[in-house]
C-alpha positions in Angstrom: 110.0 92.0 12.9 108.9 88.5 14.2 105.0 89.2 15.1 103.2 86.1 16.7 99.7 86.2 17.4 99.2 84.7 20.4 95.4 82.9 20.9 93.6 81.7 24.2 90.4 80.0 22.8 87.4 79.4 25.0 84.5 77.4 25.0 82.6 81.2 24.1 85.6 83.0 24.1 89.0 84.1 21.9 91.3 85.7 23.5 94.3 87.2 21.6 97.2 89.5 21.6 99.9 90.2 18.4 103.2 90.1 20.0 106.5 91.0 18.7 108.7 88.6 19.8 112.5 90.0 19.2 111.0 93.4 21.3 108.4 91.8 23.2 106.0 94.8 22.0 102.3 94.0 22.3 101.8 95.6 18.7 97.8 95.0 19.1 95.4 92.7 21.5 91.7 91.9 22.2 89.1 89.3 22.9 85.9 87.8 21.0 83.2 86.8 23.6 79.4 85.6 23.6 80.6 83.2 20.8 77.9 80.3 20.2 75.1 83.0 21.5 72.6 85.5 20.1 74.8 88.3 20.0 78.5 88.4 20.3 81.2 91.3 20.8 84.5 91.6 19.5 87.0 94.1 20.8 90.4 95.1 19.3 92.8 97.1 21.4 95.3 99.2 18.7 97.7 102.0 19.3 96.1 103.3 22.5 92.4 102.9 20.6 90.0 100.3 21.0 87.4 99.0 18.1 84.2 97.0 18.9 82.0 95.0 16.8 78.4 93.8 18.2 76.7 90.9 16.0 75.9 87.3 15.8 79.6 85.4 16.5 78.1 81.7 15.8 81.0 79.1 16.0 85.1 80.6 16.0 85.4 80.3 12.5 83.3 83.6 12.5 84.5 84.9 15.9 88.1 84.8 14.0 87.0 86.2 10.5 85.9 88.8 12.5 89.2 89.4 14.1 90.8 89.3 10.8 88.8 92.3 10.1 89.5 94.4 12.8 92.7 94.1 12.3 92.7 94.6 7.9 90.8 97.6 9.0 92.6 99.1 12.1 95.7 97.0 12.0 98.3 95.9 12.5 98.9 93.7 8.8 98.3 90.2 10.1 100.4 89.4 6.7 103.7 90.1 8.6 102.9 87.5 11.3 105.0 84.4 11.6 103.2 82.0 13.5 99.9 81.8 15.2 100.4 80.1 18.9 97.4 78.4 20.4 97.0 78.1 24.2 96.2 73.9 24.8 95.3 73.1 27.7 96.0 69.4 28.3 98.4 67.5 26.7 98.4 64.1 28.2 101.7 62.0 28.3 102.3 62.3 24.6 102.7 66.1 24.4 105.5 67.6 26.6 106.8 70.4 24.6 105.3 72.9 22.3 104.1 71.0 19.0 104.2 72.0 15.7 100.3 71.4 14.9 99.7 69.2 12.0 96.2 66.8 11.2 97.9 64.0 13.1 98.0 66.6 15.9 94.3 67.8 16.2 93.5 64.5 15.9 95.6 63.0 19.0 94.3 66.3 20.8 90.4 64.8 20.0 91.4 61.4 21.7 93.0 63.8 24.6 89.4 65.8 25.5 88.1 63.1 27.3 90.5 64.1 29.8 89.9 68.1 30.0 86.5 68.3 28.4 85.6 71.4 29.0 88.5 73.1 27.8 90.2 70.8 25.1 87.2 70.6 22.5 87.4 74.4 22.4 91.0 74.6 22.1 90.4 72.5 18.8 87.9 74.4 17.4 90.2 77.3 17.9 93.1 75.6 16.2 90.7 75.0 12.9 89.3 77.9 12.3 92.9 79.7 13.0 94.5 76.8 10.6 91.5 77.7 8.0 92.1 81.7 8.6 95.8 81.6 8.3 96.8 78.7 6.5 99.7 80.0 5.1 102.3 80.1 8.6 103.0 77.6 11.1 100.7 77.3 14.1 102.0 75.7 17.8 100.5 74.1 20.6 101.8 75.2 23.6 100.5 72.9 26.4 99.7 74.3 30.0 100.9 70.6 31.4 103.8 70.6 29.8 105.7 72.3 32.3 105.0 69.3 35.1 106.1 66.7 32.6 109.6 66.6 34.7 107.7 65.8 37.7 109.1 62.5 39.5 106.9 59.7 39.4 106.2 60.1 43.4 104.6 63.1 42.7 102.1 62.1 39.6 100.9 58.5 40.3 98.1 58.1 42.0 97.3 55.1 44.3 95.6 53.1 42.3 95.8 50.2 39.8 99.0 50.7 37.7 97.5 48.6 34.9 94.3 50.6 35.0 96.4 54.2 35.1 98.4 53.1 32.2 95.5 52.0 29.9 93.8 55.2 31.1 96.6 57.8 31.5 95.1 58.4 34.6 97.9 60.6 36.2 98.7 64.2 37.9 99.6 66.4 35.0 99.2 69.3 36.5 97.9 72.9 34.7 98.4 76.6 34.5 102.0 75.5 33.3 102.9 78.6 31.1 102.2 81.0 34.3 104.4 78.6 36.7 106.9 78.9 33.4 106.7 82.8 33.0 107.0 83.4 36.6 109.8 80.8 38.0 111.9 81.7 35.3 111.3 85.8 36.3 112.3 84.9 40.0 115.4 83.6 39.3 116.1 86.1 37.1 115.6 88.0 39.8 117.4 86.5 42.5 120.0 86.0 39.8 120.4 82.5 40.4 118.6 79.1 40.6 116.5 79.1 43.4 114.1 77.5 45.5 110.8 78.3 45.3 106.7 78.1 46.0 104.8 79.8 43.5 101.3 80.7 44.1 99.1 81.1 41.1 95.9 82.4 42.5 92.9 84.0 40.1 89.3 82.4 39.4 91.4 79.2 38.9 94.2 78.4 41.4 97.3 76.3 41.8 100.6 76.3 43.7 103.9 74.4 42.2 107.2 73.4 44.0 109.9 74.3 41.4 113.7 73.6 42.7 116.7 74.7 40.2 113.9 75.8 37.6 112.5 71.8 37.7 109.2 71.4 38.9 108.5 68.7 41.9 105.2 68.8 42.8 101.8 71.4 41.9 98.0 71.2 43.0 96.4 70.4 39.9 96.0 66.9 38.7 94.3 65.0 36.6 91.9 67.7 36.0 92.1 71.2 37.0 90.0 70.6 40.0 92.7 69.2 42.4 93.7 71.5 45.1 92.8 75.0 46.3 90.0 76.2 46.7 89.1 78.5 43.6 86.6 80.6 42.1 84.0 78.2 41.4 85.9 75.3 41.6 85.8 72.6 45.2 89.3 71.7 44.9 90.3 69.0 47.3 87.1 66.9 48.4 86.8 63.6 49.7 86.7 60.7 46.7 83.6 59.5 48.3 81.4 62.5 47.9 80.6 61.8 44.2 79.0 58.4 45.5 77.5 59.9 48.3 75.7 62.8 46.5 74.5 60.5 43.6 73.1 58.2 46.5 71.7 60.8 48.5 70.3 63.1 46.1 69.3 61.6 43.1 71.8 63.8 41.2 73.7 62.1 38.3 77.3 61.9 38.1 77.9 64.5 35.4 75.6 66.5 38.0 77.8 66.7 40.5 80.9 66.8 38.4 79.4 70.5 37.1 78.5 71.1 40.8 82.3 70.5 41.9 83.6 72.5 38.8 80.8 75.6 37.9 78.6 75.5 41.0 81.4 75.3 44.3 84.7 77.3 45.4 84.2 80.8 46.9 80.9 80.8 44.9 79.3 78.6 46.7 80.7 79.1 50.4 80.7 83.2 49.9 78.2 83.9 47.1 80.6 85.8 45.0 83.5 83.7 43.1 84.7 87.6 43.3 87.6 88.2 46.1 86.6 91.7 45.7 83.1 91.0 46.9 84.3 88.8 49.1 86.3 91.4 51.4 82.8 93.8 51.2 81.1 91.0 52.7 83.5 90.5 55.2 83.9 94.6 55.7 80.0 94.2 56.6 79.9 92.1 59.0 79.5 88.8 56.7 80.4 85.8 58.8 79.9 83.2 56.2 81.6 85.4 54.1 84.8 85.4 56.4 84.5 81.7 57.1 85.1 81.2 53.2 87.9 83.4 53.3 89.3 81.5 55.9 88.8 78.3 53.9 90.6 79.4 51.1 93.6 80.6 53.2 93.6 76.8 55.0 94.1 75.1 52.4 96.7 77.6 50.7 99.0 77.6 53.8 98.3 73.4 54.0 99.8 73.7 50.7 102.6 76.3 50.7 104.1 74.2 54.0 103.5 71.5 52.3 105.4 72.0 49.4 108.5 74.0 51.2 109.1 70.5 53.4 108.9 68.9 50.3 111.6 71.3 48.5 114.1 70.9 51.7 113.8 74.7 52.7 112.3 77.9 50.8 114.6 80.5 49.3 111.3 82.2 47.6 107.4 82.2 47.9 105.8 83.9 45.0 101.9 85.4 44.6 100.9 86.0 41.0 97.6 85.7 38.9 94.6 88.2 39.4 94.4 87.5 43.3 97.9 87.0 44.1 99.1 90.0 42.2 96.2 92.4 43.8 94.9 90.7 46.9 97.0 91.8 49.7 94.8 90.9 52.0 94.9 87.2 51.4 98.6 87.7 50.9 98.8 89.1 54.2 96.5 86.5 56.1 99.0 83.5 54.0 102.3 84.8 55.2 101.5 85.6 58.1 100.4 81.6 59.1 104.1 80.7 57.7 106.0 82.8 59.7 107.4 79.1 61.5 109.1 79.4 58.5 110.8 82.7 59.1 108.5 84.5 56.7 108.0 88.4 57.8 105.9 90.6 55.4 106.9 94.8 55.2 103.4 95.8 55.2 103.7 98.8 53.3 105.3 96.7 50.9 102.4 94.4 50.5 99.6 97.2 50.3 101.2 99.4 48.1 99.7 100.2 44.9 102.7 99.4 43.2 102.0 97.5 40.1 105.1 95.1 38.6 107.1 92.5 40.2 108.3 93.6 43.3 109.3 92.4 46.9 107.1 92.3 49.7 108.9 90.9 52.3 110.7 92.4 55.3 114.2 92.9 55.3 114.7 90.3 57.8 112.6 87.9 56.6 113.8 83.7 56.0 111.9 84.0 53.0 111.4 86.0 50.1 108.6 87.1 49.2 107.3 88.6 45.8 104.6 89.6 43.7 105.3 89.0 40.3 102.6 89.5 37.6 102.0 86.4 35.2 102.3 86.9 31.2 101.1 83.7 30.1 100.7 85.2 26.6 105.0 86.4 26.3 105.9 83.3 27.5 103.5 81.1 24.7 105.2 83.7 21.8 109.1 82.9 23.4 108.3 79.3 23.5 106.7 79.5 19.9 109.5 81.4 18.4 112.3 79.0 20.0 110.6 76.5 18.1 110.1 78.1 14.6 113.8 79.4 14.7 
């Protein structure tokens, strides 16, 4: 038995699952929410049961004493795990592998949250109260960027002063790196060989990566996770200028319209729901700002896709995963269908089947395959973190 408790900490959130690595058995899971606010939740999923706790979760040193509990209480024995691995999001230029995490560690990841700081400084608080919790077994860092550290420097620099990107480390790093991991490696596992391929990670957040031969060549995200698609509540692409033009215009403030871009824009703002769900009910109803947003967000996904197949030299394999790209076929449908110059034929039953798993959606005759294969961001952080342990 190798259990390795697997944690994804949030600015209000912990979420968790106990893995066992050797089987790759989810022995228990669960998440800690509302952390930081009057009244916080903690739920424990055990052997087909779930456990809930309701009360004050003040900072994650709490949120994860309160874990602990759950599980001395319901189980499994948290004394049997071997590691504890800690979703990080960014890891700048001097992480590129999962890290060991030691004091010189946190403290080059404090310097790093400039650069993702809505997601690093929680990360960190995470990693303490874990450290302080479980002292006793090593904890990793497994960095969603480190997966586009291969990419060539054509892809990453930006156009801009190289002195000025160097002192800055002002570069595309790209994120969701542990999904576009999990799920290249599952396609060629698949296709039982390297392979060419476009992989679409589409939920609240979104990004699409060119991966040839299992090396990545190019993704969305870039310096920050607001590069790109068009997202939940994210802009994605928008013209440099509009910062300027918006502080100018409106009297907003820079850190203003930075939250506006990240909190306040995406399908949110252009369909009222950052939902895909609601979305297709406002469409169903006759919505037609509702079905311009949709619209939007297909644009810029095809712009991409094409994009990114020129850029590999031909397509063996397009792939939809994440909460909207595993369940969506409706923007699945509307995607492909824009890239049949490409060869790319959907079998429509295929596609709206209720099927859950991975799974191919494309005709028989189509130049490209197409799949559905469901993320496991959380089996991929407890293989990385074992390879490293031994």
């Amino acid at each position: 038995m190798r259990p390795i408790l697997v944690l994804n900490c949030g600015s209000s959130s912990i979420k968790y699952q106990l893995i066992e690595v050797d089987t790759e058995t989810v022995l228990a899971k669960g998440q800690a929410q509302r952390i930081g606010l009057e009244l916080g939740e903690v739920e424990h999923e055990v052997g087909g049961e779930s456990y809930l706790i309701e009360k004050p979760l003040p900072d994650h040193v709490v949120a994860l004493h309160e874990i602990v509990s759950l599980f001395n209480e319901h189980g499994p024995d948290l004394g049997t795990v071997v590691a504890v691995a800690h979703r990080t999001v960014h890891g700048g230029k001097q992480f590129s592998a999962p890290t060991l995490i030691d004091d010189a560690v946190i403290a080059a990841l404090v310097e790093l949250s400039p650069l993702a700081p809505l997601h690093n400084p929680a990360g960190i608080d995470g990693i303490r109260a874990a450290r302080a919790v479980l002292p006793d077994v090593p904890h990793v860092a497994i960095f969603d960027t480190a997966f586009f550290a291969p990419l060539p420097p054509e892809a990453y620099t930006y156009a801009i002063s190289p002195e000025l990107a160097e002192r800055l480390s002002i570069r595309k790093y790209g994120f969701h790196g542990t999904s576009h991991y999990y799920v290249s490696h599952k396609v060629s596992e698949m296709m039982g060989r390297p392979v060419k391929q476009v992989v679409a990670h589409i939920g609240n957040g979104c990004s699409i990566s060119a991966v040839d031969g299992g090396v990545p060549i190019e993704t969305t995200l870039g310096l920050t996770p607001n590069q790109g698609l068009v997202m939940g509540t994210r802009s994605g692409d928008v013209d440099p200028g509009l910062h300027k033009y918006l502080v100018s215009q409106t009297g907003m403030s820079i850190d203003e319209v930075d939250a506006m871009l990240n909190k306040n824009s995406g399908m949110l703002a252009l369909a009222g729901s950052s939902d895909m769900r609601d979305v297709a009910a406002k469409i169903q109803a006759g919505d037609t700002q509702a079905k311009l947003a949709f619209d939007v967000y297909v644009h810029r996904l095809v712009h991409y896709i094409g994009a990114y197949i020129t850029l590999l030299g031909g397509c063996d394999v397009l792939t939809f995963t994440a909460g909207v790209g595993e369940n969506d076929f409706r923007v699945r449908a509307s995607v492909v269908e824009r890239l049949g110059v490409f060869g790319a034929k959907l079998d429509r039953a295929a596609n709206e089947s209720k099927e859950r798993g991975a799974r191919i959606i494309s005709a028989p005759d189509s130049a490209l395959t197409v799949l559905v294969v469901p993320t496991n961001e959380e089996l991929a952080m407890a293989r990385q973190t074992a390879e490293l342990i031994g």
